[in-house]
N, C-alpha and C positions, 0 to 999 in steps of 0.2 A: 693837762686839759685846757690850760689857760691858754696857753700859745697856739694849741691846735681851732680854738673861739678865734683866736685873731686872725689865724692864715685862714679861715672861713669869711673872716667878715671883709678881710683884704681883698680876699677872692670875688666875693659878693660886690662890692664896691670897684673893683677892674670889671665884670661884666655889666652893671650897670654903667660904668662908663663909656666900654662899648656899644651899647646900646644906642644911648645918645650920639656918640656920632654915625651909626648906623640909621638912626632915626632918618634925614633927611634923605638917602638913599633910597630906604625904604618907602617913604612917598611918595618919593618920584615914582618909584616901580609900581606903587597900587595905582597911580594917576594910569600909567596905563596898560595898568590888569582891566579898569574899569571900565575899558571897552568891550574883551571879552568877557568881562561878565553882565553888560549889557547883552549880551549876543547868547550867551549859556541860559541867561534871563531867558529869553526869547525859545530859545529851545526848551528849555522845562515847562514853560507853561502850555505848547502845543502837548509836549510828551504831558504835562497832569490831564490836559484836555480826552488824551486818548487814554489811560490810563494811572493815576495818582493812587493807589493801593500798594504797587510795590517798588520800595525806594531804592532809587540808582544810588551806585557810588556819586555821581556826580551832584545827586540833590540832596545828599550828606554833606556832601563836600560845599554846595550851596549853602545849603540850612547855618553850617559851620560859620560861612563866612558872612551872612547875613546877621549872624548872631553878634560878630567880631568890630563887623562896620559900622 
């Protein structure tokens, strides 16, 4: 069980490394998500305008990422 803690936390320590150099990729790509979700922005609020009772995939998928940002 000892060895198999290690190859875990090795593990855990390679994907967090990953991460970090994924990090600055990764922002560059939300810099420009942030347009369309400018624009999905814009479309949800007509759509709550004409009805905000029942939730799209898409304002899940909003709510989600409003939560995240």
């Amino acid at each position: 069980s000892f060895a198999i803690r290690i190859t875990k936390d090795f593990l855990l320590l390679n994907y967090l490394l990953v991460l970090l150099m994924y990090q600055r990729y990764l922002i560059r790509a939300t810099l420009q998500y942030s347009r369309l979700w400018n624009i999905i922005d814009r479309l949800l609020f007509l759509g709550a305008l004409k009805d905000s009772s029942v939730p799209t995939p898409i304002s899940i998928l909003y709510s989600f990422h409003s939560i995240h940002s």
